[in-house]
Wavefront OBJ file of the C-alpha trace (Angstrom):
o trace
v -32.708 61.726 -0.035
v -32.899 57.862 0.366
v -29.906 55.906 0.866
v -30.433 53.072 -1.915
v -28.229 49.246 -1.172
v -25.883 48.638 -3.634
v -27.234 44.488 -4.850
v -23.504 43.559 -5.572
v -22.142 44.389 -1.971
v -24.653 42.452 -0.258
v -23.805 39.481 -3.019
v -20.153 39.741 -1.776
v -21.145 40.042 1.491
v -23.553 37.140 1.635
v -20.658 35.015 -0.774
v -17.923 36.155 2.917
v -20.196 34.467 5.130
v -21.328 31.626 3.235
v -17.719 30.393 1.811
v -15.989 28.729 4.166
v -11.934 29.819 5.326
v -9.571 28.860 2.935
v -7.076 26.146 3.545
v -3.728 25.633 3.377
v -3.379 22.694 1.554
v -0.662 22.524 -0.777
v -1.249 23.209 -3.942
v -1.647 19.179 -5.737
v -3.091 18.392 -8.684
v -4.422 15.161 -10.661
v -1.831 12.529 -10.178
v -0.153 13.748 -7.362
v 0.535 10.940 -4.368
v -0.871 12.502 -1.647
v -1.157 11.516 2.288
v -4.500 12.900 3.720
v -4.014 12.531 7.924
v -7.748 12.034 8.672
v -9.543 12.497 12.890
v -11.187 9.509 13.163
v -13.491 9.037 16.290
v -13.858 5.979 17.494
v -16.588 6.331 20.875
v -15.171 8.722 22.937
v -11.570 8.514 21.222
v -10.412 11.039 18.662
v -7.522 9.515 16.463
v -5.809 10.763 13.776
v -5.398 7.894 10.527
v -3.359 8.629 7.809
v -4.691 7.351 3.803
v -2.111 7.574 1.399
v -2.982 7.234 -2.415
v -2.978 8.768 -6.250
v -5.436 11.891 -6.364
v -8.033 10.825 -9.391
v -10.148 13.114 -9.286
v -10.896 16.981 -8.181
v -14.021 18.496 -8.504
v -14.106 22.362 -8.230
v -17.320 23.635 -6.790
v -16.714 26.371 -4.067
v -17.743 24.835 -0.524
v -18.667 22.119 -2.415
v -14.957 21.368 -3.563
v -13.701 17.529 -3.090
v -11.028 15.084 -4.475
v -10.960 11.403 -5.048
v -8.034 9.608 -3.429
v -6.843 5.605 -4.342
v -4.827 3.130 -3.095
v -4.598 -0.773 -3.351
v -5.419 -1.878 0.032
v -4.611 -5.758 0.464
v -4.608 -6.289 -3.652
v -8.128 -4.341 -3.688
v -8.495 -0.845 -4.727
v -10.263 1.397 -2.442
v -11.396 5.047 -3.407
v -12.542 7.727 -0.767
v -14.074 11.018 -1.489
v -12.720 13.781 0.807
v -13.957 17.246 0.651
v -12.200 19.968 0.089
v -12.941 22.100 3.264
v -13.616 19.207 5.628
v -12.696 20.177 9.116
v -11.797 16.156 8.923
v -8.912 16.766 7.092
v -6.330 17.508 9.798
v -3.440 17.634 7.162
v -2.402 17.108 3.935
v 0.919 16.240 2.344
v 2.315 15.222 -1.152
v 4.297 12.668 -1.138
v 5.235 12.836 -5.012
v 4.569 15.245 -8.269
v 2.195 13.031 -10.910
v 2.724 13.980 -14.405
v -0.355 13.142 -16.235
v -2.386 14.365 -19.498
v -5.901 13.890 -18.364
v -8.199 15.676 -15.922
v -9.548 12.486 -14.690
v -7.580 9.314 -13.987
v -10.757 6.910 -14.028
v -8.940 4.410 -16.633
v -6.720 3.547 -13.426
v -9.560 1.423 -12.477
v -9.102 -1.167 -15.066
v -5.349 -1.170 -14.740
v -3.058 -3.081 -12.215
v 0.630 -4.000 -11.027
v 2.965 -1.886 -13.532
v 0.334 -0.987 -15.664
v -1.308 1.548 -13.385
v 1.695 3.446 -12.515
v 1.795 7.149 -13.260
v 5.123 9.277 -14.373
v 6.284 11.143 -10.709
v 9.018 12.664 -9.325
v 9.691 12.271 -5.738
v 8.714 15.344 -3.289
v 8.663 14.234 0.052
v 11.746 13.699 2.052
v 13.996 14.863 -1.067
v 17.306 16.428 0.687
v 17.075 20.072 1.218
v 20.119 22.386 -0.096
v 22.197 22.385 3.337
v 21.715 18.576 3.319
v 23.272 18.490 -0.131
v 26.139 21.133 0.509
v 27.230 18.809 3.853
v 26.945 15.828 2.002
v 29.184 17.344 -0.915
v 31.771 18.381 1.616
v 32.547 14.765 3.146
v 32.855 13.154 -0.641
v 34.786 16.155 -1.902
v 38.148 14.417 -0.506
v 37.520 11.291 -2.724
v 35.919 12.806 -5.714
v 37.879 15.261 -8.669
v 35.899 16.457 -11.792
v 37.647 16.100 -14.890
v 37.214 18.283 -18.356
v 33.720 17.416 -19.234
v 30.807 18.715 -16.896
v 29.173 14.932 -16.955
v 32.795 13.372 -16.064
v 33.424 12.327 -13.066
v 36.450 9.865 -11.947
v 37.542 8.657 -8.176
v 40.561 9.652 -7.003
v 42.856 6.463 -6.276
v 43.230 5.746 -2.886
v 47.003 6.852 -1.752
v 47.925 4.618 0.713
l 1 2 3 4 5 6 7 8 9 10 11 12 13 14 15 16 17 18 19 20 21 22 23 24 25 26 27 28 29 30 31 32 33 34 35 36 37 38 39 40 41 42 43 44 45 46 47 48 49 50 51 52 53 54 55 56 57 58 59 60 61 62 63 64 65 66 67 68 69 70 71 72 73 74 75 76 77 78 79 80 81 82 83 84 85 86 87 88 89 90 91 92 93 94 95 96 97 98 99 100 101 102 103 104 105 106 107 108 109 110 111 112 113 114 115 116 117 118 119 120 121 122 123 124 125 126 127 128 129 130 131 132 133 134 135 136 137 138 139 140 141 142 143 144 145 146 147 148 149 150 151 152 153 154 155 156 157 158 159
């Protein structure tokens, strides 16, 4: 009896070896600040620059995956286009949680100073738990809570 090919395992298998590995980027979304470290080579020199900015736009594509970072550079706005599974991209980190209502922030453009600025909450170099729990032990001594959860007097100094 002949030994017929299933069509959908060799689609998955050709999709394996076409798709490249994933990456492990955290997870950001539209708004987010982000710092993409980029290798830049400069002749024989292989550096590593770092271009911080407000992710505009993501485009979801497979392999062909990117997202559209901007800053103000020198009161001009510059945009750069990084793909998603560029072996460019060294690292990436958020710097800050945008909370936005749009899948595109194009109107940024237009906008500048105070105007442009997008709801966040700061991520990066927040204090952890254990840097909260020493931090609560030194003020202890000089702080009391009173009856209401929100109230919170000094001690007097005793002296």
């Amino acid at each position: 009896m002949k030994k017929t090919l299933d069509p959908t395992a060799l689609m998955q298998k050709a999709n394996k070896s076409l798709h490249p590995k994933k990456t492990a980027f955290p997870d950001f979304t539209i708004g987010d600040v982000v710092r993409v470290s980029v290798k830049v080579t400069e002749g024989e020199k292989t550096r590593v620059q770092v271009y911080e900015g407000i992710v505009i736009a993501r485009k979801r594509g497979g392999p062909n995956s990117c997202f559209t970072v901007r800053k103000i550079s020198y009161g001009i706005g510059v945009e750069r286009i990084f793909p998603y599974y560029s072996p460019v991209i060294e690292k990436l980190t958020i710097v800050s949680k945008g909370e936005v209502r749009r899948a595109k922030l194009y109107y940024l453009r237009e906008l500048s100073g105070r105007a442009s600025r997008v709801k966040s909450e700061q991520v990066f170099g927040a204090a952890t738990g254990a840097d909260m729990a020493t931090a609560g032990s030194t003020e202890s001594s000089n702080v009391k809570q009173t009856s209401g959860p929100g109230d919170i007097t000094a001690k007097a100094a005793q002296g």
